[in-house]
Structures are given as structure tokens and as C-alpha cells.
C-alpha positions as CSV (number, residue, x, y, z in Angstrom):
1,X,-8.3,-37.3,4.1
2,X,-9.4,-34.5,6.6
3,X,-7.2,-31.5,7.4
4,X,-7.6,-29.2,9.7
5,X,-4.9,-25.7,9.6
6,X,-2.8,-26.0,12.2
7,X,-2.1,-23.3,14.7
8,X,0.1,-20.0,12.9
9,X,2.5,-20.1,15.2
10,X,3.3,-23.7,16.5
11,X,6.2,-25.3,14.9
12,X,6.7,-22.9,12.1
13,X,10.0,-21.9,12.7
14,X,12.9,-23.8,11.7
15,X,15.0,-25.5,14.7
16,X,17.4,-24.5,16.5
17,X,18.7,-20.6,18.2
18,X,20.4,-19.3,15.9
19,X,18.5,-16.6,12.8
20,X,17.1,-18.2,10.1
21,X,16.2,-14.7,8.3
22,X,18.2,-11.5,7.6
23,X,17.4,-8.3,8.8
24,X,15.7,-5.8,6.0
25,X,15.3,-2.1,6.9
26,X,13.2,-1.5,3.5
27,X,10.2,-0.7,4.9
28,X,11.7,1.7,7.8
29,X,12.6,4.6,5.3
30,X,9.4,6.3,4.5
31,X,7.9,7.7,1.4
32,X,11.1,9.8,0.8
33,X,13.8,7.4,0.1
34,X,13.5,6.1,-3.0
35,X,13.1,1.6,-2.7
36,X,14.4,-0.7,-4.9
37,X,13.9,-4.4,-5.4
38,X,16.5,-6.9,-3.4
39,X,19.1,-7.7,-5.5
40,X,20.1,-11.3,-3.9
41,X,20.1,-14.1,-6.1
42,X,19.2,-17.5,-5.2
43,X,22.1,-19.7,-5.4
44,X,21.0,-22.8,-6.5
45,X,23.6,-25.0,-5.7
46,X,23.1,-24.4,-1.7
47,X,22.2,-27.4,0.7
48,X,18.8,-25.5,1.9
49,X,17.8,-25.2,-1.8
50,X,18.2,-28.4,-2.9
51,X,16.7,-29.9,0.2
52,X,13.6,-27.9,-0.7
53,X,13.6,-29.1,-4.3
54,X,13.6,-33.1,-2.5
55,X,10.6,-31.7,-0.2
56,X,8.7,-30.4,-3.2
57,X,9.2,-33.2,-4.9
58,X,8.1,-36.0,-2.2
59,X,5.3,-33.0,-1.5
60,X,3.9,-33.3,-5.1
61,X,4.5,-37.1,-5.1
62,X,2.3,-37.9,-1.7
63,X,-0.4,-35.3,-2.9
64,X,-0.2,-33.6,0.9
65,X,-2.7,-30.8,2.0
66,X,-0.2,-28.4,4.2
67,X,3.3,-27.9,3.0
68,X,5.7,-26.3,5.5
69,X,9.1,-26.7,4.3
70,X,10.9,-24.2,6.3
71,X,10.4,-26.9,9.5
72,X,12.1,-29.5,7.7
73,X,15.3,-27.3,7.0
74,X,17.9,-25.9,9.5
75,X,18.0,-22.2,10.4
76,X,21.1,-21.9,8.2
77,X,19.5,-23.3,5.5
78,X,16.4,-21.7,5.7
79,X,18.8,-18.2,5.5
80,X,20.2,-19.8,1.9
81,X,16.5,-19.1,0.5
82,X,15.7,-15.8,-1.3
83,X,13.0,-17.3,-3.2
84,X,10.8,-20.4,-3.6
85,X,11.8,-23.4,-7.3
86,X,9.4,-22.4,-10.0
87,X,8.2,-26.2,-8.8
88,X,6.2,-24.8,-6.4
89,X,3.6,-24.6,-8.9
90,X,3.5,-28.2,-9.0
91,X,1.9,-28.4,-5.8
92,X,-1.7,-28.5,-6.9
93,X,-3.3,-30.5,-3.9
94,X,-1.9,-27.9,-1.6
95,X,-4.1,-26.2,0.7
96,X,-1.8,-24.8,3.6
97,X,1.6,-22.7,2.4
98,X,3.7,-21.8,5.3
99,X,6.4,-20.0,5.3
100,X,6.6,-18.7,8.5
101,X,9.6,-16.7,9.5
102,X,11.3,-17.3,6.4
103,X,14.2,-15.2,4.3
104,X,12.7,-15.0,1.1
105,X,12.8,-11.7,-0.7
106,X,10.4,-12.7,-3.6
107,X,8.1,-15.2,-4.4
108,X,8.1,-16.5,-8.1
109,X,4.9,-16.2,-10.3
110,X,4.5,-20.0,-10.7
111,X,2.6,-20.0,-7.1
112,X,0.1,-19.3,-9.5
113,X,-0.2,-22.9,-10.4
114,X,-1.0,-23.9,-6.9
115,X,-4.8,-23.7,-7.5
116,X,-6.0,-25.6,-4.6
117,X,-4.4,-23.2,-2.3
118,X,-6.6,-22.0,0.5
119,X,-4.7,-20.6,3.1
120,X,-0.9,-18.8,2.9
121,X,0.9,-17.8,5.6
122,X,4.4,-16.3,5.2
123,X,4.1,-13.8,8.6
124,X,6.9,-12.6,9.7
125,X,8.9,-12.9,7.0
126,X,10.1,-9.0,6.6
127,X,12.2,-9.3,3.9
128,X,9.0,-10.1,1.7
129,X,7.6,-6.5,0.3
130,X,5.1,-7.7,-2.2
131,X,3.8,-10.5,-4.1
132,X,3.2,-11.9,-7.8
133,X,0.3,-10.9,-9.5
134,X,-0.4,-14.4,-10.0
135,X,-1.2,-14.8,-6.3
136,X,-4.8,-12.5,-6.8
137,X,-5.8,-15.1,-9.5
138,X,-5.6,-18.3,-6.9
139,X,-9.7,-18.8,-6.8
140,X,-10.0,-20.6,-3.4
141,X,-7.2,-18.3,-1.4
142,X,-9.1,-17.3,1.5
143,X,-7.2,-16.9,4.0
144,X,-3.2,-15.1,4.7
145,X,-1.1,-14.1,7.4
146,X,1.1,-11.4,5.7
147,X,3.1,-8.4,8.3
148,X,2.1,-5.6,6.4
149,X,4.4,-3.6,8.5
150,X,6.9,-4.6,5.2
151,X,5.0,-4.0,2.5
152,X,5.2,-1.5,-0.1
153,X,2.8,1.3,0.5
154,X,1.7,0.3,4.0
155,X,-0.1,3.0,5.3
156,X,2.1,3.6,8.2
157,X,5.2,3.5,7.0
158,X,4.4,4.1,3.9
159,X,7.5,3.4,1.7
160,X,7.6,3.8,-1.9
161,X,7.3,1.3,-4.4
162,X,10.2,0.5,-6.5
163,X,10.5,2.5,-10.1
164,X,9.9,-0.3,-12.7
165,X,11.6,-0.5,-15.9
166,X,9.5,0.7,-19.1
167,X,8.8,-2.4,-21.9
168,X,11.8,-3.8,-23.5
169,X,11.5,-6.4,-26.4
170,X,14.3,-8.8,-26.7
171,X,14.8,-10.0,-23.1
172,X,16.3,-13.0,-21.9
173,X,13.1,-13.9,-19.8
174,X,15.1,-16.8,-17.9
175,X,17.5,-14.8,-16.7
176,X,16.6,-11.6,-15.4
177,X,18.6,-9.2,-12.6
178,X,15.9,-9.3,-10.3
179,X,17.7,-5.7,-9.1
180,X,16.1,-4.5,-12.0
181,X,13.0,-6.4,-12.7
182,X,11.9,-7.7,-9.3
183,X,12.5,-11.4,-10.2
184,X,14.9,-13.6,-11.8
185,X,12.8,-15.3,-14.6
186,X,8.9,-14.7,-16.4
187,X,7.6,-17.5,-18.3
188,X,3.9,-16.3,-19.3
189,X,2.0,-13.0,-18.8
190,X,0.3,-12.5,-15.6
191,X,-2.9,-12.0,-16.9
192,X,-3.5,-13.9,-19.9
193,X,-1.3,-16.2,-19.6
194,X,0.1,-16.1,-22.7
195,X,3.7,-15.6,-23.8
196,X,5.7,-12.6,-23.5
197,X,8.3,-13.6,-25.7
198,X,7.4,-11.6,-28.8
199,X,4.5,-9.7,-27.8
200,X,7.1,-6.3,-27.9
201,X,8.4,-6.4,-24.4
202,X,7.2,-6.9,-20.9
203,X,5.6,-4.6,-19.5
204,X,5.4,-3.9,-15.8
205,X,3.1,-2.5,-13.2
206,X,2.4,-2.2,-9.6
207,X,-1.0,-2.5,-8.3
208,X,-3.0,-2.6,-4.8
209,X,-5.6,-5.8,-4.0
210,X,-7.5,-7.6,-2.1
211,X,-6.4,-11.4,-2.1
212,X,-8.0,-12.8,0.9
213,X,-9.1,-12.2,4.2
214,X,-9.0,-8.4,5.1
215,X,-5.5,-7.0,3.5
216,X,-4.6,-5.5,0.5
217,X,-1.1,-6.4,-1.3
218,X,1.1,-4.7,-3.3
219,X,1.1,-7.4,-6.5
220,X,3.5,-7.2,-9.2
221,X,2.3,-7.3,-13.0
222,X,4.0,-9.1,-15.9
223,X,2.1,-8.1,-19.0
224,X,2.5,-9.4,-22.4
225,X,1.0,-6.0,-23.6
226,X,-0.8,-2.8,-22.7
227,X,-4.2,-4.0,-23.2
228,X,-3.5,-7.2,-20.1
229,X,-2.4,-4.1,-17.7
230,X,-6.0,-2.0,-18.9
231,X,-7.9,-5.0,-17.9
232,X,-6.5,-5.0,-14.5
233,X,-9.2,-4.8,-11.6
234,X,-9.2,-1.0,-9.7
235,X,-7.4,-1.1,-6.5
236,X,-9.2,-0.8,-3.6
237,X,-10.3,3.4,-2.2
238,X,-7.2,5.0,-0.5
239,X,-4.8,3.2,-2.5
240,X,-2.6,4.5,-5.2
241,X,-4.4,3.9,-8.6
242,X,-3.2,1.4,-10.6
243,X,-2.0,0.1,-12.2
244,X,1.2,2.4,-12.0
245,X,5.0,1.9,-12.5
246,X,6.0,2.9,-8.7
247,X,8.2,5.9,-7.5
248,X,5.9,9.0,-7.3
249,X,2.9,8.7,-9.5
250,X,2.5,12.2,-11.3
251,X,4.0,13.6,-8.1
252,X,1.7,11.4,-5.6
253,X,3.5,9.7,-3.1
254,X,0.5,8.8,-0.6
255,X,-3.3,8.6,-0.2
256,X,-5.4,7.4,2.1
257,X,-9.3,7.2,2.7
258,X,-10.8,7.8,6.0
259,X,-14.2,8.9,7.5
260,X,-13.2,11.8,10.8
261,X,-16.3,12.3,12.6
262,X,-16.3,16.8,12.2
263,X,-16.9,17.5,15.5
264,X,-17.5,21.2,16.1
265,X,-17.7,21.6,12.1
266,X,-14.2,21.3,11.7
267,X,-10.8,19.1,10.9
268,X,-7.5,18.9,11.6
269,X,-4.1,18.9,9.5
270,X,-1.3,19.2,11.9
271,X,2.6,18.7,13.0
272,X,2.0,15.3,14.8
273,X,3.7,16.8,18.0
274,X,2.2,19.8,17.7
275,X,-0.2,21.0,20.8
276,X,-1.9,23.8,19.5
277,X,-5.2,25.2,20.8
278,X,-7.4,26.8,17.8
279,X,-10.1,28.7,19.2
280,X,-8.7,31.8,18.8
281,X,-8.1,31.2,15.3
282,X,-11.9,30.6,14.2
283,X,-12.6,34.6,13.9
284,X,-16.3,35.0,12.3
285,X,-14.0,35.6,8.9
286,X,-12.2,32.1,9.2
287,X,-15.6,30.7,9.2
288,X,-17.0,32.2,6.5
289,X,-13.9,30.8,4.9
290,X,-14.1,27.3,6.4
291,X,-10.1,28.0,7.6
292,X,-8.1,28.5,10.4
293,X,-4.8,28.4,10.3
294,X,-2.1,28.1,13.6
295,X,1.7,27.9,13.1
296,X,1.8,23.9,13.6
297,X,-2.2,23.1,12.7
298,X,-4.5,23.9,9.9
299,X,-8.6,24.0,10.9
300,X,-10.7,23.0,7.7
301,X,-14.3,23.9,8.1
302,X,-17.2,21.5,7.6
303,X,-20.9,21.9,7.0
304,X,-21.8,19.3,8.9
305,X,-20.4,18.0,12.7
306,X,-20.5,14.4,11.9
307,X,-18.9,11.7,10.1
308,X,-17.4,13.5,6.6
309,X,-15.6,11.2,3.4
310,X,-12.1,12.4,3.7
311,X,-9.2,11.6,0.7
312,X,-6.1,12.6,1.7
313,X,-3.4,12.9,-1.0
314,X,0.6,13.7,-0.8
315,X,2.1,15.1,-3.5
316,X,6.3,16.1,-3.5
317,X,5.7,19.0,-5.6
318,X,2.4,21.4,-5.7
319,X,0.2,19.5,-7.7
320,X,-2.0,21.1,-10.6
321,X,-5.2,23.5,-10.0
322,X,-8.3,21.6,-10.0
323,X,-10.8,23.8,-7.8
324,X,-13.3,23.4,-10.8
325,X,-14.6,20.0,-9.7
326,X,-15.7,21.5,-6.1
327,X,-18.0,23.9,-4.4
328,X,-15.4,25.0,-1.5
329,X,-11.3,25.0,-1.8
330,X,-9.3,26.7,0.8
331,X,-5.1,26.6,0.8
332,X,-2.7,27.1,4.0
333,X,0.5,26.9,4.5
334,X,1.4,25.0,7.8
335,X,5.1,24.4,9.7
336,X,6.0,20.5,10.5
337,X,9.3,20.7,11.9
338,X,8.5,16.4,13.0
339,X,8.4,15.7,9.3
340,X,4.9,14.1,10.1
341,X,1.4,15.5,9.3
342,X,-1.8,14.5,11.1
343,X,-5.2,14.3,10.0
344,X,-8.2,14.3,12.2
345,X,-11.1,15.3,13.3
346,X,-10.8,18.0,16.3
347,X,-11.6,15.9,19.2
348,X,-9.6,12.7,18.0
349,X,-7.0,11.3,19.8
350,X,-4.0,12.5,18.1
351,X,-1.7,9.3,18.6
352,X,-4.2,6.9,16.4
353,X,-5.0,9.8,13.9
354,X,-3.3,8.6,10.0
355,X,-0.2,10.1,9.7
356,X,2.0,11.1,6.7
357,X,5.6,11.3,6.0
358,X,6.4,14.9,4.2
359,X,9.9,17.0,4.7
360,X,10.5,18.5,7.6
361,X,9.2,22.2,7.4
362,X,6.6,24.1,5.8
363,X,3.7,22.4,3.8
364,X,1.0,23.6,1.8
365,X,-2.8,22.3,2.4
366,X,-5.3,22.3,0.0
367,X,-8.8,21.5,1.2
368,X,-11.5,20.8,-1.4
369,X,-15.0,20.4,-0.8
370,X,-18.1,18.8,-2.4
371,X,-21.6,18.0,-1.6
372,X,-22.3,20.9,0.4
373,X,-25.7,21.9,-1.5
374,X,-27.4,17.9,-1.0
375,X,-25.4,17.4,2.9
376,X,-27.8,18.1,5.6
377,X,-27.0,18.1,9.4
378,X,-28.9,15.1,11.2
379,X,-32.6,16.5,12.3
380,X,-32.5,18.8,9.2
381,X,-35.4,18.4,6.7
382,X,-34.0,16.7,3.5
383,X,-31.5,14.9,6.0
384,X,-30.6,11.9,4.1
385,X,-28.1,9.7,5.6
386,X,-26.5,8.5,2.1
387,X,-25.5,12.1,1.3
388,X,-22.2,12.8,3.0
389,X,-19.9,15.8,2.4
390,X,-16.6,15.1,1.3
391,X,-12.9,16.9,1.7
392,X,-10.0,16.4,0.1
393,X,-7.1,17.3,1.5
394,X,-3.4,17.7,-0.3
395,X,-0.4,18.2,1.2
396,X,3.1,19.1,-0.5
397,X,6.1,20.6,0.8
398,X,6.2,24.6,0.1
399,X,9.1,26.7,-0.2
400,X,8.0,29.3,2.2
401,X,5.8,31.1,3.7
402,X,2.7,32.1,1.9
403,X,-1.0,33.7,3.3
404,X,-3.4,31.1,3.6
405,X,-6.3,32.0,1.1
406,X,-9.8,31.1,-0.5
407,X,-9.4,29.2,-4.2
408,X,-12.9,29.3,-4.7
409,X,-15.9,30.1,-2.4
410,X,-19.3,28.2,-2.2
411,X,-21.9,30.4,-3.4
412,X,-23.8,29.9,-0.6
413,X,-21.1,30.6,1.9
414,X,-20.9,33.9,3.8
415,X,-18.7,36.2,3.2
């Protein structure tokens, strides 16, 4: 039988006017609310549940390609779904899930038994902030349509992932507060899949991957043990390391990885409304130093005026002294009454530079550089184009004013 993917958009909804999904304001608080998991249950005596357990089941009996349940329910039933039947899993000759528009808050780690699965597309559905592990393992998903807008560490909005529970051995895996534990039931471990019954709890983590096309989800991990979460795969640069248990990690609430193109041998950290004008601030000191500081915007100095490896990490408390590990590190203090910081390089346009959520009002910078002895300027001898200097930049809220300062100066700098 052929198939073909339909188009994303035609027919996915359910019929009718009326809602068929609740609003979720989750992903609209920013990195300093705390999140937690939804807390719904699914109740499984409702008319849209067990009309989806009938379209599974003539689904699984007709071996079909595309399954699209949500156009086969009303918009009032499609609302009485906060998850998908662990009989999803069933659907092995599935190619196409769509779940357009739909009100599920979570989807249950048997999608990893739909192992023919190509394609899933459950955009638009806000109330869905991350996925099950099990959905990274699916070997021919290649394609999704996720709004990232609502996911857990999205780098604009950036909200924080929910604090999981530490191992507990004893648990009634088939019934589960999903307040607690992000899903009602666990039947194997995520990456071995063997059992967790027994093992000496499950054990949790959040990590950041690629599944298909272009984004990276925030997956959830049900380990049988330790080891399963060591032999997770690194998440992707600019993401939180994983795997990690959510809330701040070590005081880390954001990263990101960008390239800034230095123009004029500098970058930006700034109040995102600021409109400050730092010429006067790069004195023949402040470039010795590689720092100029204005009351809304810090100037970070560059060898180099081209494209620099930037890491940008945000911390809600100072984080500890590691200077040792670079040639250059510079600290300012810097005012962000917007409760947004900027980084860019000088001449970027400030409304498409990464921004950051911190508290309103002072924060300290650290910038930390490396690779200035093997970086060479374009035309320079020893110009080689796979040697680019790097900055990291950290940002944390400070409790006051305090004189901007050199940690530790490349030998080679001027002083």
C-alpha cells in the first residue's frame, strides 16, 4: 500500500467551534518560577477515552500507516484526553502519529513500541512539555512537528524543568501520581528495558536530544539503576548537561551556545532595553583589560573582530572560582532593571540577540577567555581558520554594587 503524509495542517483538528484543548501557561513563567509536572489524571471511564481505545483497536486490527485519532473524536472529547492507552504501543505498522491540537499533558513510554513510526506530529498541542525517553529510541523517527514554544528549557522562554523525585524502592509502578513522577504508570526501564521492580527504585532524569528533524526535546528517563542513566548519550552543546534531575542544576538555570561575529574586538552583555553608547567607556586601560563597563551594558574584549565560540551560562547564585582553566577572566557588575540580559556582538541587532531571564536588578558578569595564544586575526601569519577564541560568559544576580575587576590577566596582555 502506498502512503503518502498528508498535509500538517488539513483536517487535523477535531470538528466543530468549540476548544478541544485547555489553556497551559507553563511555559510563560520563565526560569524563575519553579514548574512542576500536570497533575490531571486521565479518567478512563470518559466517552473520548474509550472511543480512542475502539480507534486503537480497529487501528491495530487493519494494520494502517497514519493514525489520527483526534479527527475521529468531538472537540469535547478530544478535551477528556490528558494522555494516550499504553495500547498505543500496539500500533507497530504506524508510520504517521497525529496529534494535532490535542490536550494531552504527557505521553506514556509505551510509544516506544511503535517501531515503525516515521513521522509525529503533535504541534500545537501546548499543554505537551516534554516527552518519554522511549521516543529517542524509535530508529526510523525522522520527521516531528513539536511547538517548542512549550517545552521545558526552550531557549526563549526558558522555563525550568520540574524537580524529580530521588530513587525510591518499593513503588507501586502502576499507579503513580503523575504530580509527582510525571506519569501515571512505568512498566520497564527506559533504557534497558528491563524491569524496575526490584532493581532498588526508579531512578529519574531529565535530559536534552535530538530525535528527528532539527529540534531537540526535553525526554524523560525511567532508569532501573544508575548505570542505565551513565549510559545515556550527551545532550546536544548549549543544553543543560545531562542527564540531570531538573530545578537548578548546581545553581545553573540556563545555557546557551552561540557564535557573535566580534565586530570592533568586542561583545555585548546588556539590559535588553538598554540604549547605551560605549565608546567612551573603552579608555586605553579598559582595553588592556578587555572590559568596559556602562550602567545598563558590559563591553567584553576580543582578540579577534570576527566570529568567536560563545557559552553563556546563568547561574542564581555566584557560582564557584574557576579562572584556572583560562588565559583572560574579567568580572562586572551591570544594572537590568527589564529582568532580561542580552548577549551580542556590538553591531547586532538587539531584538534577535539570545536573551536570558535573571531578576530584575544588578547582575554580575564573568567573562572567561581561551585560545588567545593559537587565535590569529584573518590575513595574520599562522591564521588558521579552525582555531577560534572562545568566551564564556556567566551571569548571576549580585547583591550590590561592586568595581568591575580583572580575575586573571593574559600574560601577553598589556597592562
Amino acid at each position: 500500500m502506498a502512503f503518502l503524509f498528508s498535509d500538517r495542517f488539513a483536517g487535523r483538528a477535531a470538528p466543530g467551534p468549540e476548544p478541544q484543548a485547555d489553556e497551559c501557561r507553563c511555559a510563560n513563567r520563565g526560569n524563575r518560577v519553579p514548574v512542576r509536572f500536570h497533575a490531571e489524571r486521565q479518567d478512563t471511564s470518559a466517552p473520548g477515552w474509550l472511543r480512542l481505545l475502539e480507534l486503537i483497536e480497529e487501528a491495530a486490527a487493519d494494520g494502517r500507516e497514519e493514525f489520527a485519532p483526534l479527527r475521529e473524536l468531538t472537540a469535547e472529547q478530544c478535551r477528556q484526553l490528558v494522555t494516550l492507552p499504553p495500547d498505543i504501543g500496539r500500533l507497530t505498522q504506524v508510520r504517521s502519529l497525529v496529534l494535532y491540537r490535542s490536550n494531552l499533558v504527557r505521553i506514556p513510554p509505551e510509544i516506544g513500541g511503535m517501531r515503525s513510526l516515521e513521522q509525529f506530529d503533535p504541534y500545537t498541542s501546548y499543554r505537551l512539555h516534554w516527552f518519554p525517553y522511549e521516543l529517542a529510541r524509535l530508529p526510523l523517527l525522522r520527521r516531528s512537528t513539536v511547538s517548542t514554544r512549550a517545552l521545558y528549557g526552550n531557549p526563549k522562554t526558558r522555563p525550568r524543568f520540574p524537580v524529580l523525585a530521588r530513587p525510591v524502592d518499593g513503588l507501586e509502578l502502576g499507579s503513580l501520581d503523575p504530580a509527582r513522577w510525571g506519569t501515571g504508570a512505568v512498566g520497564a526501564c527506559s533504557v534497558c528495558d528491563g524491569p524496575i521492580a526490584g532493581s532498588g527504585g526508579l531512578h529519574q532524569a531529565w535530559i536534552s536530544l535530538h530525535t528527528s528533524g532539527a529540534d531537540v526535546l526535553p525526554l524523560l528517563v525511567n532508569a532501573c539503576s544508575a548505570a542505565c542513566l551513565a549510559a545515556l548519550p550527551a545532550p546536544p552543546s548549549g543544553y543543560l548537561p545531562g542527564p540531570h534531575r531538573g530545578g537548578s542544576l548546581n545553581g545553573l538555570t540556563a545555557t546557551a551556545a552561540l557564535e557573535l561575529f566580534a565586530e570592533h574586538f568586542q561583545l555585548h552583555v546588556m539590559d535588553e532595553d538598554a540604549d547605551e553608547d560605549l565608546g567612551a567607556a573603552w579608555t586605553p586601560q579598559a582595553v588592556a583589560d578587555g572590559l568596559a563597563v556602562g550602567e545598563r551594558t558590559v563591553g567584553i574584549g576580543t582578540a579577534v573582530t570576527m566570529d568567536v565560540a560563545v557559552t553563556v551560562e546563568v547561574f542564581d547564585a555566584p557560582p564557584p572560582p574557576d579562572h584556572a582553566r583560562f588565559d583572560h577572566v574579567v568580572e562586572a557588575t551591570v544594572d537590568v532593571p527589564s529582568g532580561r540580559v542580552a548577549v551580542l556582538g556590538c553591531s547586532d541587532y538587539l531584538p534577535d540577540a539570545a536573551t536570558f531571564d535573571v531578576p530584575p536588578g544588578p547582575v554580575r558578569v564573568r567573562a572567561s577567555r581561551s585560545d588567545l595564544a593559537a587565535v590569529r586575526q584573518v590575513g595574520e601569519d599562522d591564521y588558521r581558520d579552525e582555531v577560534v577564541e572562545r568566551v564564556r560568559i556567566r551571569i548571576w544576580p549580585a547583591s550590590g554594587p561592586e568595581a568591575p575587576r580583572v580575575v586573571k590577566r593574559w600574560n601577553s596582555a598589556v597592562d
